[in-house]
C-alpha positions, 0 to 999 in steps of 0.5 A: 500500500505504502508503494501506491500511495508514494508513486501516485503523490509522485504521479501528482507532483509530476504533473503538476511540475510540467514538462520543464522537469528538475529538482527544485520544481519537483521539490516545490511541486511536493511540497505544495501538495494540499488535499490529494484524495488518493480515495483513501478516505484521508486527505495527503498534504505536504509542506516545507516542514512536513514531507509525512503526507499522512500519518495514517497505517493501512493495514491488510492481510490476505485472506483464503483466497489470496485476496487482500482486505483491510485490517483495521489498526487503531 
């Protein structure tokens, strides 16, 4: 889960650098992230300070059928 959740903030942050792509755009375009709905259920933001985006474990388990489904942690 935690991959998809880092490469969809990257997917996000790319597109919003544009087509003019190094470091320093990439960084700010992270940094910048407010409210992203990954459909979570949980808003992911980012600031100069905060580069966590969520707090939050999702847990999962495999089921009988190779299946995976939520574990609820807290």
């Amino acid at each position: 889960m935690e991959g998809f959740v880092a490469a969809n903030i990257l997917i996000d942050a790319l597109k919003r650098t544009g087509p003019q792509l190094d470091t320093e755009r990439l960084v700010d375009a992270l940094e910048s992230t407010r409210n992203l709905d990954l459909g979570l259920g949980v808003p992911l933001n980012f600031g100069r300070s905060d580069h966590q985006a969520s707090h939050k474990i999702w847990g999962t388990a495999l089921d009988e059928a190779g299946r995976f489904q939520p574990v609820e942690l807290e």
